[in-house]
PDBQT receptor file of N, H, CA, C and O in Angstrom, charges set to zero:
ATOM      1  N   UNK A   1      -2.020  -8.701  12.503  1.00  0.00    +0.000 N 
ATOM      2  CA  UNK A   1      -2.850  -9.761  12.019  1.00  0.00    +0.000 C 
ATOM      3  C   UNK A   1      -2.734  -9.894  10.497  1.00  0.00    +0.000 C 
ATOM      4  O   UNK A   1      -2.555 -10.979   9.944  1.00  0.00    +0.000 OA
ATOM      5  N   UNK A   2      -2.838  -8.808   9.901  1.00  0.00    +0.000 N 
ATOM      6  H   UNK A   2      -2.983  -7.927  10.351  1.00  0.00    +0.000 HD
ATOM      7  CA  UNK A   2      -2.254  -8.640   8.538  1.00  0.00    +0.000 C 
ATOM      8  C   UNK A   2      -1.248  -9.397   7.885  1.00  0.00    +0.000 C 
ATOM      9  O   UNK A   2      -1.347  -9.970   6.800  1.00  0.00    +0.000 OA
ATOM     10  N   UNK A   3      -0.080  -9.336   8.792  1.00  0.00    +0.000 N 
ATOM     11  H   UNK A   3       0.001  -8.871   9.673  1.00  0.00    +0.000 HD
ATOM     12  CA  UNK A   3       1.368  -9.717   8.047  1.00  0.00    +0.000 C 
ATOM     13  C   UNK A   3       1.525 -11.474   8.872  1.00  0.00    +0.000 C 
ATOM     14  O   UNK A   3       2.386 -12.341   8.718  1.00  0.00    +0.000 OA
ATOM     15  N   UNK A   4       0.241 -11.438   9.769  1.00  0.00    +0.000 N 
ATOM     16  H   UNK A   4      -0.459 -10.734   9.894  1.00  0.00    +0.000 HD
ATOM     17  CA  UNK A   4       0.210 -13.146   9.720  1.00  0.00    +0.000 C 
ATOM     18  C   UNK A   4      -0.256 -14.066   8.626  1.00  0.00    +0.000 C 
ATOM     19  O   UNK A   4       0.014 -15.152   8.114  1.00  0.00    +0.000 OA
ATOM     20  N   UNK A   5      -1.188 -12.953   8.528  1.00  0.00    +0.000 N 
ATOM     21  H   UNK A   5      -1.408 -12.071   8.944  1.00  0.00    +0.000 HD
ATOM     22  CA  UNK A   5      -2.245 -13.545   7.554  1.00  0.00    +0.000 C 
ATOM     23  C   UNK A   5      -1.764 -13.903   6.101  1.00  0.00    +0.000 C 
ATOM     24  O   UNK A   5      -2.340 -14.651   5.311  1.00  0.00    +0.000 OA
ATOM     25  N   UNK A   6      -0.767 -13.318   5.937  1.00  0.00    +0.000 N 
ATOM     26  H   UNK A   6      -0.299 -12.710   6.578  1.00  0.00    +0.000 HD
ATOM     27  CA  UNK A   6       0.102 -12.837   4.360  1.00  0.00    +0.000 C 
ATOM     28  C   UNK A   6       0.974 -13.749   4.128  1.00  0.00    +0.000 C 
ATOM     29  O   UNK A   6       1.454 -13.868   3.001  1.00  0.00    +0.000 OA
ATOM     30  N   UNK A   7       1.559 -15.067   5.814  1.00  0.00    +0.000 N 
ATOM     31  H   UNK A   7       1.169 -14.970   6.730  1.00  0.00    +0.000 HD
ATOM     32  CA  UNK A   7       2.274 -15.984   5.912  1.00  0.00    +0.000 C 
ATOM     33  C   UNK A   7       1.106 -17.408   5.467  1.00  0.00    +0.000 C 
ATOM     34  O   UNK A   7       1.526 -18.546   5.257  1.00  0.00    +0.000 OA
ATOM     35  N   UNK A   8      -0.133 -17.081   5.407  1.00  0.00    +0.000 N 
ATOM     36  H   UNK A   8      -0.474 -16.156   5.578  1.00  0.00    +0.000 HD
ATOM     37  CA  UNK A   8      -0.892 -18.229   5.379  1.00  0.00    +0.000 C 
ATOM     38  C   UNK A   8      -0.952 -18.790   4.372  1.00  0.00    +0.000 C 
ATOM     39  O   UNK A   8      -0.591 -18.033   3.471  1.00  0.00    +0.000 OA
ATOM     40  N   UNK A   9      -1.414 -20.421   3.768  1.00  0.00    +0.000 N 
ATOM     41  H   UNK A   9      -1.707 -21.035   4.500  1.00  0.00    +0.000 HD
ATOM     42  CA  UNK A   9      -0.910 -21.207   2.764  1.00  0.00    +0.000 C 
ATOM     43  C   UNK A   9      -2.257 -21.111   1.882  1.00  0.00    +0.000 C 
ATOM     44  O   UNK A   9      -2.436 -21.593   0.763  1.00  0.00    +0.000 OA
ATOM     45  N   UNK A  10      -3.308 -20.245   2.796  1.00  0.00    +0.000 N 
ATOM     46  H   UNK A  10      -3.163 -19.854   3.705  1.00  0.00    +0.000 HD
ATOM     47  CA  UNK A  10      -4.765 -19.723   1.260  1.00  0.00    +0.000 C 
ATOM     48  C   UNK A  10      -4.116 -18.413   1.458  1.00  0.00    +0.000 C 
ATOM     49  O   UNK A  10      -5.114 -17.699   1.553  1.00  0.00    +0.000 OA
ATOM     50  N   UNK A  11      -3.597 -18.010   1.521  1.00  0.00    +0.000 N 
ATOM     51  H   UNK A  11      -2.786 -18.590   1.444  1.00  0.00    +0.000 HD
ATOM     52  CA  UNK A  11      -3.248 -16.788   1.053  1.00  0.00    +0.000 C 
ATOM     53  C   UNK A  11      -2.096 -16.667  -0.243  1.00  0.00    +0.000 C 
ATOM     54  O   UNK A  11      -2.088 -15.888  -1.197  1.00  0.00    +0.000 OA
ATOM     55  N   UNK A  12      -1.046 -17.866   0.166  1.00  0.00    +0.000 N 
ATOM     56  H   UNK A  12      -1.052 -18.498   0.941  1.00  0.00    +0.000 HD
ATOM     57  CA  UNK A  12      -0.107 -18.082  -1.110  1.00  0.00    +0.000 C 
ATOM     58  C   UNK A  12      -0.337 -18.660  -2.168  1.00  0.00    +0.000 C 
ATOM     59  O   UNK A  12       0.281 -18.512  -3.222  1.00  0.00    +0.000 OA
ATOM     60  N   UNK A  13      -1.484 -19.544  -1.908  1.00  0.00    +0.000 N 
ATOM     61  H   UNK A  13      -1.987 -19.663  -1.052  1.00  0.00    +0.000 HD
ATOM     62  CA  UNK A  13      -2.408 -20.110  -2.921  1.00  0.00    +0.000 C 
ATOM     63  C   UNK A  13      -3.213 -19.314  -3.529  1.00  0.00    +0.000 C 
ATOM     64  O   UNK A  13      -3.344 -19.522  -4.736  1.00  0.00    +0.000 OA
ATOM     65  N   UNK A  14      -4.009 -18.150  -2.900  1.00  0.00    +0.000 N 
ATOM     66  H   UNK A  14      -3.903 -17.981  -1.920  1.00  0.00    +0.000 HD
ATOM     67  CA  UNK A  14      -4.347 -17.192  -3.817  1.00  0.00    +0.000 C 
ATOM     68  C   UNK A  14      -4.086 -16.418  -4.802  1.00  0.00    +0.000 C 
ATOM     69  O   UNK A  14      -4.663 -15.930  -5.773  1.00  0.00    +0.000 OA
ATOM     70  N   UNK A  15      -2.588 -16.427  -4.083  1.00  0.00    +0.000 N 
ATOM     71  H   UNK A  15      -2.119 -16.823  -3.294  1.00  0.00    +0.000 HD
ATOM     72  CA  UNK A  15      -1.603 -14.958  -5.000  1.00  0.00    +0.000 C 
ATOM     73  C   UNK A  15      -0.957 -15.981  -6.151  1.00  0.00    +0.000 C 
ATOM     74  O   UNK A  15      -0.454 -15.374  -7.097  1.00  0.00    +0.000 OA
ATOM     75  N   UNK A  16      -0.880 -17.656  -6.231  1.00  0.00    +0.000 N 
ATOM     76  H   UNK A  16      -1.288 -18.149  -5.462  1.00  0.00    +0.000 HD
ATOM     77  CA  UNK A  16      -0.901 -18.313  -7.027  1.00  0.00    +0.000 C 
ATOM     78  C   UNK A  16      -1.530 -18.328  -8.252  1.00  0.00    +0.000 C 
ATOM     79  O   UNK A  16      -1.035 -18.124  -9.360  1.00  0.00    +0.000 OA
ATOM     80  N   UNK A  17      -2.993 -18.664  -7.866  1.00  0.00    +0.000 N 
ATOM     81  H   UNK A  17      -3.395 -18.830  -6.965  1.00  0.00    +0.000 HD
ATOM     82  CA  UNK A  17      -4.251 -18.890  -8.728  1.00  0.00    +0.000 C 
ATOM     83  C   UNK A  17      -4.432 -17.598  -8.986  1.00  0.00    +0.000 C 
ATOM     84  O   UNK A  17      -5.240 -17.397  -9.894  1.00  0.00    +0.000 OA
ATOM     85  N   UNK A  18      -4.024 -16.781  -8.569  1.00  0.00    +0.000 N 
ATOM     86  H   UNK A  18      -3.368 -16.944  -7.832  1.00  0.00    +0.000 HD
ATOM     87  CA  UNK A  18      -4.404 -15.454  -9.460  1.00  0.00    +0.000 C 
ATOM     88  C   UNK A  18      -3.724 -14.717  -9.959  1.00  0.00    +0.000 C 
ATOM     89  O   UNK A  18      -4.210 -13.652 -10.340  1.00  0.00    +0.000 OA
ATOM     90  N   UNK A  19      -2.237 -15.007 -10.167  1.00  0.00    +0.000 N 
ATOM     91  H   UNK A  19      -1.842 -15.872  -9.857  1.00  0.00    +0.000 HD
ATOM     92  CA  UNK A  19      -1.236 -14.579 -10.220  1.00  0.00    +0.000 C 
ATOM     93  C   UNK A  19      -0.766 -13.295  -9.702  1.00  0.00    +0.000 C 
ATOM     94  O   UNK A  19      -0.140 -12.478 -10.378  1.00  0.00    +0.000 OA
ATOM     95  N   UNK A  20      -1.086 -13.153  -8.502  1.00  0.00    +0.000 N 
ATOM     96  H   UNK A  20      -1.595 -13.817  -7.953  1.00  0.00    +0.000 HD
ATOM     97  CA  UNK A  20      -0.888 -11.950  -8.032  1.00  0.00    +0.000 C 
ATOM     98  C   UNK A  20       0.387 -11.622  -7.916  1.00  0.00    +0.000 C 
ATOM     99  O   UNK A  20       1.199 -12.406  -8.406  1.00  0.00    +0.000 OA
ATOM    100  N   UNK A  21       1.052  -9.979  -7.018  1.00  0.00    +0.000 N 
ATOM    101  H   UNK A  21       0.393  -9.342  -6.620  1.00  0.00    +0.000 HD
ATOM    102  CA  UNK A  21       1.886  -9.607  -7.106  1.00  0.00    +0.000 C 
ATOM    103  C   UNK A  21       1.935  -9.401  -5.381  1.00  0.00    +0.000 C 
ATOM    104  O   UNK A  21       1.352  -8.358  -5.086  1.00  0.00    +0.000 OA
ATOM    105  N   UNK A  22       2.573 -10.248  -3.976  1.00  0.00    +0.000 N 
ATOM    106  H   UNK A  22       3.047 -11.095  -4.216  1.00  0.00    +0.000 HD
ATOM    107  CA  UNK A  22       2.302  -9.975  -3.316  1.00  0.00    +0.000 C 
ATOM    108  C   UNK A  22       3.190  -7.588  -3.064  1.00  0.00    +0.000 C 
ATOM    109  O   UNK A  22       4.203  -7.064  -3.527  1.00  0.00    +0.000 OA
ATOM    110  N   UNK A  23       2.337  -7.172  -2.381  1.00  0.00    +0.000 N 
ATOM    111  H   UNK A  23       1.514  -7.598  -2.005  1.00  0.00    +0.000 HD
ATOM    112  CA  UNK A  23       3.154  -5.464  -2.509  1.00  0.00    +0.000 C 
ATOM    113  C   UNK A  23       2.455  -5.392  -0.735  1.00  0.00    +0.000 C 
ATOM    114  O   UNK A  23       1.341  -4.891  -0.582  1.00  0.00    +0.000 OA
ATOM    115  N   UNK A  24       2.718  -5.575  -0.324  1.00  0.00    +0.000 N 
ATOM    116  H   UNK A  24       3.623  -5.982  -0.448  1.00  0.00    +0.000 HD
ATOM    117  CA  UNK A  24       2.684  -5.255   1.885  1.00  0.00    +0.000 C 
ATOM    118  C   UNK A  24       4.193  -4.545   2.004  1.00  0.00    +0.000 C 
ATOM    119  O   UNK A  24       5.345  -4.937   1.816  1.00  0.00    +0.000 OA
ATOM    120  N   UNK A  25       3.552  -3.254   2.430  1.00  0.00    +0.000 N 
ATOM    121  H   UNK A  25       2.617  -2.936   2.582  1.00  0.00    +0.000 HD
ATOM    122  CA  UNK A  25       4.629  -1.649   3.300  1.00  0.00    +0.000 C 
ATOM    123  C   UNK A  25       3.870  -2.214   4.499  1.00  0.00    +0.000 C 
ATOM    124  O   UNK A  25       2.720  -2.621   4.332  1.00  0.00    +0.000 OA
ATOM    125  N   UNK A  26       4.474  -2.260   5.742  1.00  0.00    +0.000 N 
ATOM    126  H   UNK A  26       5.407  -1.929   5.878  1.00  0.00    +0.000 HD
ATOM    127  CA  UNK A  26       4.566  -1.739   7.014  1.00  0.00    +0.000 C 
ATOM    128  C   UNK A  26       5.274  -1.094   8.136  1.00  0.00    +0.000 C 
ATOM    129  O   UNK A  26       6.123  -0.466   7.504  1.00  0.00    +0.000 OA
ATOM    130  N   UNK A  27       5.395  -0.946   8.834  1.00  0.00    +0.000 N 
ATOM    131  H   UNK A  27       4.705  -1.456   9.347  1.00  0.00    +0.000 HD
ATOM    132  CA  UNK A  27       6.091   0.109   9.906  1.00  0.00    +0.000 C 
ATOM    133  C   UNK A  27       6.642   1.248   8.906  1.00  0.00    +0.000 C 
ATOM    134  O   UNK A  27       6.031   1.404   7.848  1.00  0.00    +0.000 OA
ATOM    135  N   UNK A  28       7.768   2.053   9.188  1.00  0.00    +0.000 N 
ATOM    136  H   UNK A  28       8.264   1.927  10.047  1.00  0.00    +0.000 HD
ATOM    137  CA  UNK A  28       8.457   3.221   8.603  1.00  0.00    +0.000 C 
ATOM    138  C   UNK A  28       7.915   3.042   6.742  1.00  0.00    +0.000 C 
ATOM    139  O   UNK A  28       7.086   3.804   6.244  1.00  0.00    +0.000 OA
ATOM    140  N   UNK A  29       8.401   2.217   6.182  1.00  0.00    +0.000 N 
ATOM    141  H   UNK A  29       9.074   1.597   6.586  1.00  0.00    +0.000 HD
ATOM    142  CA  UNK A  29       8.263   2.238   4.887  1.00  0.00    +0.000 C 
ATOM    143  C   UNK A  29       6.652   2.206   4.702  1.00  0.00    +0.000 C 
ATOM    144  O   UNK A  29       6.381   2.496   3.537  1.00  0.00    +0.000 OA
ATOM    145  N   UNK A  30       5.615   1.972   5.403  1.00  0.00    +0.000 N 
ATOM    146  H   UNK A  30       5.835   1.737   6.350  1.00  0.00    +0.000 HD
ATOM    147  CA  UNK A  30       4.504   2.149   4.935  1.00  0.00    +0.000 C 
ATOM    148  C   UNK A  30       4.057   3.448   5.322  1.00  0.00    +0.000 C 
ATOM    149  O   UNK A  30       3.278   4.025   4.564  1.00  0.00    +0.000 OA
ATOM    150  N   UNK A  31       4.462   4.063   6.494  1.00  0.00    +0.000 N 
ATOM    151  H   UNK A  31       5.095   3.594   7.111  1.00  0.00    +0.000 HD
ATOM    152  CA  UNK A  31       4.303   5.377   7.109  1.00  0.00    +0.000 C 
ATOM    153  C   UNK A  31       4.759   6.294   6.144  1.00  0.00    +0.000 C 
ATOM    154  O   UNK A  31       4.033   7.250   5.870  1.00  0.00    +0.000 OA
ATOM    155  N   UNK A  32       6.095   6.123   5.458  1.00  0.00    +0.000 N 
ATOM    156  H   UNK A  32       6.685   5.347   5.681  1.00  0.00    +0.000 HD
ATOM    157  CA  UNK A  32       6.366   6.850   4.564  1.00  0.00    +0.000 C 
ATOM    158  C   UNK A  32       6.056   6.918   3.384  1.00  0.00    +0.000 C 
ATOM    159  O   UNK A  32       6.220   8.063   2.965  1.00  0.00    +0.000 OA
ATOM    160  N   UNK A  33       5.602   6.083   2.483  1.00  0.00    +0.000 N 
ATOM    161  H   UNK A  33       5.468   5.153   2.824  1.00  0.00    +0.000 HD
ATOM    162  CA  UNK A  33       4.811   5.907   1.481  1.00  0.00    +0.000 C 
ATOM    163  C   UNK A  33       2.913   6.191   1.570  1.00  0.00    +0.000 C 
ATOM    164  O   UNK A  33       2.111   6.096   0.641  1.00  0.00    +0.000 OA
ATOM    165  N   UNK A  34       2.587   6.626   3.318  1.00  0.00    +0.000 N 
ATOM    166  H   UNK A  34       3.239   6.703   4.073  1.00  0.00    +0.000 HD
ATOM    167  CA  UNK A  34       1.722   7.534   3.197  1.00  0.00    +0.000 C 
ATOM    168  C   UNK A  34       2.083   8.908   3.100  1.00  0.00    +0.000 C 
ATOM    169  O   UNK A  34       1.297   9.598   2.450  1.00  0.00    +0.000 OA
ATOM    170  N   UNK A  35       3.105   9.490   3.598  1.00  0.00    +0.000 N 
ATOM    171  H   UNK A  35       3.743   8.930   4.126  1.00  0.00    +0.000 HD
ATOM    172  CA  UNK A  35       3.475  10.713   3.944  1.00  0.00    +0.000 C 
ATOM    173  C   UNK A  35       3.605  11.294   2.180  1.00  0.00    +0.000 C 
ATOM    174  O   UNK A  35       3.092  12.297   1.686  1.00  0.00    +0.000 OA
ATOM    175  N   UNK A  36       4.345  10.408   1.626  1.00  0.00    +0.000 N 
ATOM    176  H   UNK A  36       4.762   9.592   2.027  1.00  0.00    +0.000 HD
ATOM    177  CA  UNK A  36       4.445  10.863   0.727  1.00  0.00    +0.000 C 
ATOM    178  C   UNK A  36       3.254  11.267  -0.715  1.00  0.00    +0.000 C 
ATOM    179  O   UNK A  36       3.183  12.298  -1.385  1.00  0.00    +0.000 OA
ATOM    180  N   UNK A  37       2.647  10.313  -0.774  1.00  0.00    +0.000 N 
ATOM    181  H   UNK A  37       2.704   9.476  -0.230  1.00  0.00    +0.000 HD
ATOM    182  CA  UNK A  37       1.256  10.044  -1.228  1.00  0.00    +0.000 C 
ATOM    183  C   UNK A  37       0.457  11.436  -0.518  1.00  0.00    +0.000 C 
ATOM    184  O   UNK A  37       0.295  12.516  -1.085  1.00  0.00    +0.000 OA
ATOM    185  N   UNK A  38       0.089  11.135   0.647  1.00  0.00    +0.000 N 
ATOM    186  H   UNK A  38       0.220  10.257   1.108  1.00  0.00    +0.000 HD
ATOM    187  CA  UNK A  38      -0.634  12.859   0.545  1.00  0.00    +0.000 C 
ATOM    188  C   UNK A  38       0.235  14.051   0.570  1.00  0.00    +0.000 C 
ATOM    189  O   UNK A  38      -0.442  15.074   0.666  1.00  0.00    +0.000 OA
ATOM    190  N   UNK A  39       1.395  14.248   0.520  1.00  0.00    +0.000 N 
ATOM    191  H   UNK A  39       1.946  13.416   0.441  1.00  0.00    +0.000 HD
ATOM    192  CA  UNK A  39       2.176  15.331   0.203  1.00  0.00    +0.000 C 
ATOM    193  C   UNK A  39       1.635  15.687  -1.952  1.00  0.00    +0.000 C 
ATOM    194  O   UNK A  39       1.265  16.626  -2.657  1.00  0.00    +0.000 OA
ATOM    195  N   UNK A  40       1.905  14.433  -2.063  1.00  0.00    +0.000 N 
ATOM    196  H   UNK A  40       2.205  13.671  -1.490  1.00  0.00    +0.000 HD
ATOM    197  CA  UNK A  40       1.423  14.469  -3.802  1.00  0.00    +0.000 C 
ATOM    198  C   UNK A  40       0.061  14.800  -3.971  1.00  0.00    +0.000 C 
ATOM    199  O   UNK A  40      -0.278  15.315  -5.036  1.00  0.00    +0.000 OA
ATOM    200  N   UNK A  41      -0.729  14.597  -3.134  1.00  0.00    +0.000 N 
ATOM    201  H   UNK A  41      -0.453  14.179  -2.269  1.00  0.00    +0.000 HD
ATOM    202  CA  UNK A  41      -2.018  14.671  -3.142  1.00  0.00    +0.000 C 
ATOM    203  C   UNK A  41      -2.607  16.377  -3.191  1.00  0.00    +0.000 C 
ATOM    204  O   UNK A  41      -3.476  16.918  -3.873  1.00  0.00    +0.000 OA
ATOM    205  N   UNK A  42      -1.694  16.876  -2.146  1.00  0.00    +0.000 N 
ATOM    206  H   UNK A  42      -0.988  16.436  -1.591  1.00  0.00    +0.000 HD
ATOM    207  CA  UNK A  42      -1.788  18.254  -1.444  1.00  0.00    +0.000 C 
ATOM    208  C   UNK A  42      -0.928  19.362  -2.845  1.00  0.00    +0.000 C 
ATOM    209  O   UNK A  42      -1.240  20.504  -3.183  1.00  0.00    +0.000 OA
ATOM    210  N   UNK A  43      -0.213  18.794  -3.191  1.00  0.00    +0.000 N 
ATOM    211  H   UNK A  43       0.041  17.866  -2.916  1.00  0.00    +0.000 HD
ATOM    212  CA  UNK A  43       0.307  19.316  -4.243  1.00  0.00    +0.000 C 
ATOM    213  C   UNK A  43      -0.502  19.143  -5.088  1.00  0.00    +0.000 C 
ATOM    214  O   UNK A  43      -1.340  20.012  -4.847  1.00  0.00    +0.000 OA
ATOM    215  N   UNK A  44      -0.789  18.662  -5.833  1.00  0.00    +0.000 N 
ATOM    216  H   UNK A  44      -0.108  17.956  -6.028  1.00  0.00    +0.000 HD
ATOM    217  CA  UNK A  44      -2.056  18.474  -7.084  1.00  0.00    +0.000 C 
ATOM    218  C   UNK A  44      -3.017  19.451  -6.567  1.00  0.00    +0.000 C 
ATOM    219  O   UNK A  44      -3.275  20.528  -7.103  1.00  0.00    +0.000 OA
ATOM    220  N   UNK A  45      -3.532  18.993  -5.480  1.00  0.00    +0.000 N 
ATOM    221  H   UNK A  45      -3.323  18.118  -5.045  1.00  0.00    +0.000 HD
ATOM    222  CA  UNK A  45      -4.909  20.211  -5.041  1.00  0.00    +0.000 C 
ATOM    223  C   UNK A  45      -4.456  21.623  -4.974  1.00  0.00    +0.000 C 
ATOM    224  O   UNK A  45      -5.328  22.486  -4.876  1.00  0.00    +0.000 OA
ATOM    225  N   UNK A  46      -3.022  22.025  -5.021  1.00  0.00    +0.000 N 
ATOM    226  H   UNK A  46      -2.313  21.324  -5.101  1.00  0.00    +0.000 HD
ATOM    227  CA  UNK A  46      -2.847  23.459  -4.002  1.00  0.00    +0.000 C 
ATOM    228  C   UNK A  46      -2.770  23.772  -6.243  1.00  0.00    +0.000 C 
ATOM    229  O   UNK A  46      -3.296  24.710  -6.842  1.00  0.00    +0.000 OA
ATOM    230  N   UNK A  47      -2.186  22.945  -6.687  1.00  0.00    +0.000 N 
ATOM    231  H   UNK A  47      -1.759  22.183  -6.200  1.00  0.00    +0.000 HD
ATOM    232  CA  UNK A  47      -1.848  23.579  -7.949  1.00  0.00    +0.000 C 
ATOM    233  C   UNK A  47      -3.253  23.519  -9.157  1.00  0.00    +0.000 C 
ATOM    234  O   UNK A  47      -3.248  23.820 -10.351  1.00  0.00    +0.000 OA
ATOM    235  N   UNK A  48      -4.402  22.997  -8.265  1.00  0.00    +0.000 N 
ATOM    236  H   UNK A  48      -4.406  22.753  -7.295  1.00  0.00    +0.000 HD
ATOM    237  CA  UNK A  48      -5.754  22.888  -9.266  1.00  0.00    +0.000 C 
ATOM    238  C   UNK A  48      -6.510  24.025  -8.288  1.00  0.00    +0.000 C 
ATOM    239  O   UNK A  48      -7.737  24.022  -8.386  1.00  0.00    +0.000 OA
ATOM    240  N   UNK A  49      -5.981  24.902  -7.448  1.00  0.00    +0.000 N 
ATOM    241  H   UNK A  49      -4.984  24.904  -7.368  1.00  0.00    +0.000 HD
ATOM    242  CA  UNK A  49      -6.610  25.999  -6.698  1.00  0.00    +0.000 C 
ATOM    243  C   UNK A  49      -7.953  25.498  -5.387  1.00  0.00    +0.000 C 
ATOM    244  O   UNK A  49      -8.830  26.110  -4.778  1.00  0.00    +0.000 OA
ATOM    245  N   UNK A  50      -7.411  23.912  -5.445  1.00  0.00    +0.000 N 
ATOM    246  H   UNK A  50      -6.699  23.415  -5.940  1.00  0.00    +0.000 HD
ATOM    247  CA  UNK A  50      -8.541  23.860  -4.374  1.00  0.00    +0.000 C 
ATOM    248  C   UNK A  50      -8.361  23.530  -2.980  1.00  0.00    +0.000 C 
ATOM    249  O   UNK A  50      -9.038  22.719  -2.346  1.00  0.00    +0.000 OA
ATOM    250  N   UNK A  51      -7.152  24.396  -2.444  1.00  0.00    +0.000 N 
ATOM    251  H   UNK A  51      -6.602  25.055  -2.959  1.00  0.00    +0.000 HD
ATOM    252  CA  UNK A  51      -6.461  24.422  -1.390  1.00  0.00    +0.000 C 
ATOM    253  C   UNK A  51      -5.707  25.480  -1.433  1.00  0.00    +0.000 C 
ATOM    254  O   UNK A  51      -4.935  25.726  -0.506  1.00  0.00    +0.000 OA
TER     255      UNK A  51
């Protein structure tokens, strides 16, 4: 519903008027850009001793 929604013409009009930057990861590349993100996450914590 997401990546319909991202095709819609208030949605391109938004990222217009606001000059946005459209940035949508899904399937593998969004899976992996979580994986990676809490791997960084888990690292920071294991190296601030709170893990």
């Amino acid at each position: 519903m997401v990546l319909a929604a991202l095709k819609s013409k208030s949605w391109q009009e938004a990222l217009e008027k606001n000059n946005w930057t459209p940035a949508v990861l899904a399937g593998d590349a969004f899976e992996k850009f979580v994986d990676d993100d809490f791997a960084s996450l888990r690292a920071t914590m294991v190296k601030s001793g709170m893990v």
